[in-house]
N, C-alpha and C positions, 0 to 999 in steps of 0.2 A: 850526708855522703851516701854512697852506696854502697849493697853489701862489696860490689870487686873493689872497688875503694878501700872500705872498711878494712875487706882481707888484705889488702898491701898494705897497709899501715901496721895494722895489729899484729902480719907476720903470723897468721893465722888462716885456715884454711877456711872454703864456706861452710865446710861440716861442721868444725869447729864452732863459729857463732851461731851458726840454728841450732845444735845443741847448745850451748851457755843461753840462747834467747829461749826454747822450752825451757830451761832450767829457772826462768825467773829472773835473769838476772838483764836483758835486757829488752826495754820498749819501744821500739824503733817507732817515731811517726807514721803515716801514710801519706804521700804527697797526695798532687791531686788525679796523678797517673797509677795510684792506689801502689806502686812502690816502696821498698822499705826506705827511712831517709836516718841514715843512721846520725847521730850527735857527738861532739866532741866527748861528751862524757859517757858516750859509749864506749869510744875509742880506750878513753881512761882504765870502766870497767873491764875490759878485757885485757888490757894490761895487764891491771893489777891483778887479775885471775892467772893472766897466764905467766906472772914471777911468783904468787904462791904454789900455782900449779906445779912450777919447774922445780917448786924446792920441795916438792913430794905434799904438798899441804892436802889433807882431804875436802874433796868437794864440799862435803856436809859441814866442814870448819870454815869453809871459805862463804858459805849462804850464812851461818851465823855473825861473819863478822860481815859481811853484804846488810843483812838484815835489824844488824847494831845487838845483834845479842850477845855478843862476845865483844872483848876488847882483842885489838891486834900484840897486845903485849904478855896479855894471857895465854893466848892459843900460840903464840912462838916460843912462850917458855915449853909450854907441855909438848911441840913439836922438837923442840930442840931435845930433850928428854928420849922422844923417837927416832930422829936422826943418829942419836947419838948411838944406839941402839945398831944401827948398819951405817958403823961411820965409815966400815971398810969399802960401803959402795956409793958414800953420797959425802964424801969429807967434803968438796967443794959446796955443797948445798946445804952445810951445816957453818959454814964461814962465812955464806953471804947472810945465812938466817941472823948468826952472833953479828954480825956487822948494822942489820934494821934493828935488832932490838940496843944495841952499844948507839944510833943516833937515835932513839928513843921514835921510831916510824910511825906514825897513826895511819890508819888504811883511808881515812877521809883527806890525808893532804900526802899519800905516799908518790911518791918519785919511782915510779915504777923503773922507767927507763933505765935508770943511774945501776939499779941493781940486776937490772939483766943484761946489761952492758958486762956486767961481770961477770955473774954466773954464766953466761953463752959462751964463755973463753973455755969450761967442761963443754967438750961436744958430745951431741947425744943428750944431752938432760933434758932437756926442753923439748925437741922432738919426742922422746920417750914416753912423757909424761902425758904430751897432749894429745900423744895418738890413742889413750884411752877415752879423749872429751870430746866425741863426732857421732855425726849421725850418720848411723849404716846406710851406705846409697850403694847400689849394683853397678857393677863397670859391665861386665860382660861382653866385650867390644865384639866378638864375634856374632855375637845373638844377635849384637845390634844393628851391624854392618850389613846380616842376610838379611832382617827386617825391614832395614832402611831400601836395601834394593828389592825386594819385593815391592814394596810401597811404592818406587819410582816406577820399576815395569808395569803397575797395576793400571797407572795414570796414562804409561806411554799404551798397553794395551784399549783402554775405553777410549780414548781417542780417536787410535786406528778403528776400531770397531764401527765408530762414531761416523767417523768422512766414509768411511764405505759405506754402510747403512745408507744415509744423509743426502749422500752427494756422487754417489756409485763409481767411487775413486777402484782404481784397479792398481794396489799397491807395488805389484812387481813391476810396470813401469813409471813409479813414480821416478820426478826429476829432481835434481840435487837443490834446484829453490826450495821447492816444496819438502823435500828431507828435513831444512832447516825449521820449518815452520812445524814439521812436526818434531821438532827433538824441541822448540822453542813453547810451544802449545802445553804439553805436560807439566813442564816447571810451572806456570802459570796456574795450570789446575793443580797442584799439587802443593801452591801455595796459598789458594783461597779453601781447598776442600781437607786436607791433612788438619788445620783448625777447628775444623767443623767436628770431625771426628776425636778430637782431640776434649772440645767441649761437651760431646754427647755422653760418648763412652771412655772416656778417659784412654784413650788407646787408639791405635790403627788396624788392617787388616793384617799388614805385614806384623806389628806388634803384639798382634794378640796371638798368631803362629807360636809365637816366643814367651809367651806369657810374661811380655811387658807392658807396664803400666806407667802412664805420664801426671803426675798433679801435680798441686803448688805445696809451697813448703808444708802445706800445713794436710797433704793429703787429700785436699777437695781438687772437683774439676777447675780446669784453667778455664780463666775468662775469654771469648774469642779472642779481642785485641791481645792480650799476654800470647794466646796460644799461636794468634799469627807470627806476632814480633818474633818467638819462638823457630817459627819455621823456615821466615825469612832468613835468620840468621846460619839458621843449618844450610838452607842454600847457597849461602854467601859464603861462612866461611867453615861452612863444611864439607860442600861438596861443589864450590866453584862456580858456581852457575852453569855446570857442565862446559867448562871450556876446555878446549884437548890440553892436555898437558898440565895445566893449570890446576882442574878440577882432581887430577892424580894424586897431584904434589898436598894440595888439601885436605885428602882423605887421606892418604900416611899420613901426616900430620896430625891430624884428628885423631886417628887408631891410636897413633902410638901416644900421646896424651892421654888417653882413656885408659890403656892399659899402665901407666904410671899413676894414674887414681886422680890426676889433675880434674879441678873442674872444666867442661867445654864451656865455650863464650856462650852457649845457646841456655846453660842450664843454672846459672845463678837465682833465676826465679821458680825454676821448675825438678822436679825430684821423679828420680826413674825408679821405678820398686820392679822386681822381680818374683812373680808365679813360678814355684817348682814346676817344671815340666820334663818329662822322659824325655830323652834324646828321641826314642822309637816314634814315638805319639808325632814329635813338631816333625819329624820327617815325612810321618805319614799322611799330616796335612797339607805339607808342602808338596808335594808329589798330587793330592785330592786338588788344590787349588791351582796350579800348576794346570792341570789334566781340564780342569772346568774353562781355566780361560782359556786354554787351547780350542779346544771343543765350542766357545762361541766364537774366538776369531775364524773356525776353520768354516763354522757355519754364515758367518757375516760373509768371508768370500766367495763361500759359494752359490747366496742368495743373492750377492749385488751380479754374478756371471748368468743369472738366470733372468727370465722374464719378469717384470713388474705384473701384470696382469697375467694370472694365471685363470684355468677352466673355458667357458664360451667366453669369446673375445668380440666388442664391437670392433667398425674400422678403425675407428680415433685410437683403440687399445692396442692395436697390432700394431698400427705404427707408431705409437709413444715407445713399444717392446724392442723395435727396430732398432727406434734412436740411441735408445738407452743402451742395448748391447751394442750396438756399433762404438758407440762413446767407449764405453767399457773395456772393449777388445784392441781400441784403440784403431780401427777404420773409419777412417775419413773419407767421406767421398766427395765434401766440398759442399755439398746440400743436404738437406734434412726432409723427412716426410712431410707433410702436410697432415694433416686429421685426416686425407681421403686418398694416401697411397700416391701421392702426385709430388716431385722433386720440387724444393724450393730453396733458392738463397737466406745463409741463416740470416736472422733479424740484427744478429749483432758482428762484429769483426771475428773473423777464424784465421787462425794460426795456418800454417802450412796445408796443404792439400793435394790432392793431383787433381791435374788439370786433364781431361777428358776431351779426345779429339771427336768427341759424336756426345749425340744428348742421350743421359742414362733415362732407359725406360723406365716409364712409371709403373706403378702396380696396378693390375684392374683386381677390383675383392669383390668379392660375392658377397651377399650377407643372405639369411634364410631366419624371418623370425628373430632377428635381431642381432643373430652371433654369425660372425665370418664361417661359411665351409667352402671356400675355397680363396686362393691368392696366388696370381700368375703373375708372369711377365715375358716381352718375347722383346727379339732383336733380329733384324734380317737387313742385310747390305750387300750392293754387287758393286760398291765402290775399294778399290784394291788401293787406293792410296794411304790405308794407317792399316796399323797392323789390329786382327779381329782379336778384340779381349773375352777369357772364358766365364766373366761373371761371376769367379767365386765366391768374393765376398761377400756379394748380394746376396749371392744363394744361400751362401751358411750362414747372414746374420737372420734372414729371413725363415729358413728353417729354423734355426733357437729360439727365434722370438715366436711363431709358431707353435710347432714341436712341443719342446719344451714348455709351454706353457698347458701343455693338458693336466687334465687332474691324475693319470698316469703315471708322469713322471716328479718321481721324488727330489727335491732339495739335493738330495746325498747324490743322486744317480750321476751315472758317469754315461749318461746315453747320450747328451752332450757332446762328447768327445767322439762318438764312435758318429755321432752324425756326419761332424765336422768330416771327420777323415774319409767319412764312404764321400764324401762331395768333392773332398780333396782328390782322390785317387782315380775321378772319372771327370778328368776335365777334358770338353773335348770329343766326351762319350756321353753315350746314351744311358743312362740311367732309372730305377725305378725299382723302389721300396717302400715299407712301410715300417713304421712305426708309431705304436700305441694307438692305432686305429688311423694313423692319418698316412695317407700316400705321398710322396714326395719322388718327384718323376721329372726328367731333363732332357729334350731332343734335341740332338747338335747335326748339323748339314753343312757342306762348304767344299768348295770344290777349290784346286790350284792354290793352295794354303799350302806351307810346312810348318808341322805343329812345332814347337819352339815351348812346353809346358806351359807356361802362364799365358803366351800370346801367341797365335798365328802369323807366322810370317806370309805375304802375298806373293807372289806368282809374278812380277812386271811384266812379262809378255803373254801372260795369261787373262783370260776374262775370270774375277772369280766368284764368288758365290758364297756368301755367309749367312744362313737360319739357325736362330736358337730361340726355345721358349725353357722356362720353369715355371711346375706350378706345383703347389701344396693342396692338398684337398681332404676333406672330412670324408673317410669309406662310408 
């Protein structure tokens, strides 16, 4: 049987038999799951330990009569002599003593049950007794609970970090599919790698904040497979598999068992020890680790919003830089660069798009020795039938991927932003500046239009007139 078996039967706690199993008194097999497989006559033993136990018997008298150096009729007279001694606080445990030695009880055929059937009608004795026979294990629920979610945020952080990196995901618009896949992704990692850690360093990151420690009864590291079974189980029925409502109801549940000193379903084979730690110290690592993962999530978003290809740029570079911020920012234009600045239908199926009354201009690129110094594009129409569009998007993905790609500007820079907005705030208009050596400059012309911000509205009884160029260029 098993040790949670065991403990239902015997009416004993797990503390309780891994103390009495160090003590020598019991052998448990190993199945072939290397589990303990406890035996009927285990059960017996711990009986019979725990009716001597209740009737005050000393440990050290109970291993002599375990070990056949005592007779059980011997050590009851000399206990009874003791009993007798504090009858005023054990008279019931002095009547069931005279009642085994009055049917003449032998400890090898003793009927344990019969007399704790009795003496459990004193309440309190048997409890009392046995709470001196356990092995010290650490509740600490609150230690465990910030550890425990450390350890889950850690997992839901390197994730996130991961698809942006990866796959130049741009987290504030992600969609509520994909939310799922990331609150689904973690638990996943957090049940193959929490094991890993588990069998390395006997601990987690979140645990070791707390100076808590995970082994097996005996103090050594967990085997993977125990360590996984382990964790699975904490996910299951400790913290629900994160389902709303569910996952709540689970973790009270759990808290408040641990603070009752109850064994969790997760830890029958596994033993939590506890590292003194100052209170000052684990806050002040939490706050260091806290601060570090902040500082790479802050940096992974702000490398997947900058150019892939930074310093002198071939064509094929500038417009991978394009694609990838367009993606990023979330502008669609319905086609994608080419390796040589020329608009092309994607290879595979796209999602929504706008549709374009006129064909967007291609880019003509300079190249000089290898690296892009310059990248233009124009537009000129005296057709008044759609309304004239001011190219922003083009312009600002194309300055960023640009721009920003010099060896000038920093990861960290917010020159970015301020590009965007000078591009923003002259649509329409003629423009023309510099930054970190590179000129970015825009001529707009157009007659019988009303400007309308993002489009020109035409003129119907007017003839009209729309010229725009943009170019980027190396000073």
């Amino acid at each position: 049987m098993t040790i949670k078996e065991i403990e239902t039967l015997a009416g004993m706690t797990r503390a309780n038999i891994r103390f009495y199993e160090k003590e020598g008194f019991l052998e448990p097999e190993r199945g072939e799951n290397k589990y303990r497989d406890y035996s009927e006559n285990d059960l017996e033993t711990l009986q019979r330990i725990k009716l001597l136990r209740s009737l005050r018997l000393p440990l050290s008298e109970i291993k002599a009569l375990h070990s056949g150096e005592e007779k059980l009729g011997t050590v009851l007279e000399r206990h009874i002599e003791t009993l007798g001694e504090e009858r005023a606080s054990i008279v019931r445990a002095e009547e069931v003593c005279r009642e085994m030695r009055d049917d003449h009880a032998d400890y090898s055929t003793l009927d344990a049950r019969r007399y704790l059937d009795e003496l459990e009608r004193s309440q309190g004795v048997v409890a009392e007794v046995l709470a001196e026979d356990v092995v010290k294990e650490e509740r600490a629920p609150i230690r465990r609970f910030i550890a425990r979610s450390i350890d889950v945020w850690l997992y839901d952080i390197a994730w996130t970090i991961f698809i942006i990196l990866a796959f130049n995901v741009n987290i504030t618009t992600r969609g509520a599919e994909w939310r799922l896949l990331d609150t689904a992704v973690p638990i996943v990692m957090m049940l193959f790698i929490e094991p890993l850690f588990l069998r390395l360093f006997k601990t987690t990151p979140g645990k070791w904040i707390f100076g808590l420690r995970v082994t097996d009864d005996r103090s050594r590291r967990l085997r993977y497979s125990d360590a996984l079974l382990r964790t699975w189980t904490v996910l299951w029925n400790g913290l629900g598999l994160y389902i709303p409502i569910y996952s709540l109801v689970r973790q009270w549940k759990c808290y408040s068992a641990c603070e009752r000193g109850e064994t969790l379903e997760w830890e029958y084979d596994s033993a939590v020890t506890l590292r003194p730690r100052r209170g000052w110290v684990a806050f002040a690592m939490v706050v260091v680790y806290i601060g570090a993962t902040f500082a790479g999530l802050f940096c992974s978003v702000v490398n997947a919003g900058m150019p892939r290809y930074r310093g002198q740029l071939t064509t094929a570079e500038f417009c991978e830089n394009f694609n990838r911020i367009a993606s990023y920012y979330g502008v669609d234009f319905g086609k994608r660069l080419d390796d040589t600045g020329h608009w092309v239908e994607y290879p595979w199926e796209s999602g929504t798009y706008y549709v374009y009354e006129f064909e967007l201009p291609d880019f003509e690129i300079t190249e000089t020795d290898g690296a892009v110094t310059r990248v233009e594009f124009s537009f000129e129409t005296t057709d008044g039938s759609f309304w004239a569009p001011s190219f922003r998007d083009q312009m600002m993905v194309a300055a960023i991927s640009f721009v920003c790609a010099q060896d000038g500007f920093a990861l960290t820079s917010a020159g970015w932003k301020e590009l965007s907005d000078t591009i923003l705030s002259h649509q329409f208009e003629d423009f023309h500046f510099e930054r970190g050596g590179i000129v970015v400059e825009s001529q707009v012309e157009y007659e019988h239009y009303l400007n309308a911000g993002d489009m020109l509205i035409p003129d119907e009884d007017e003839a009209t007139f729309y010229s725009f160029s943009f170019s980027i260029t190396t000073a």
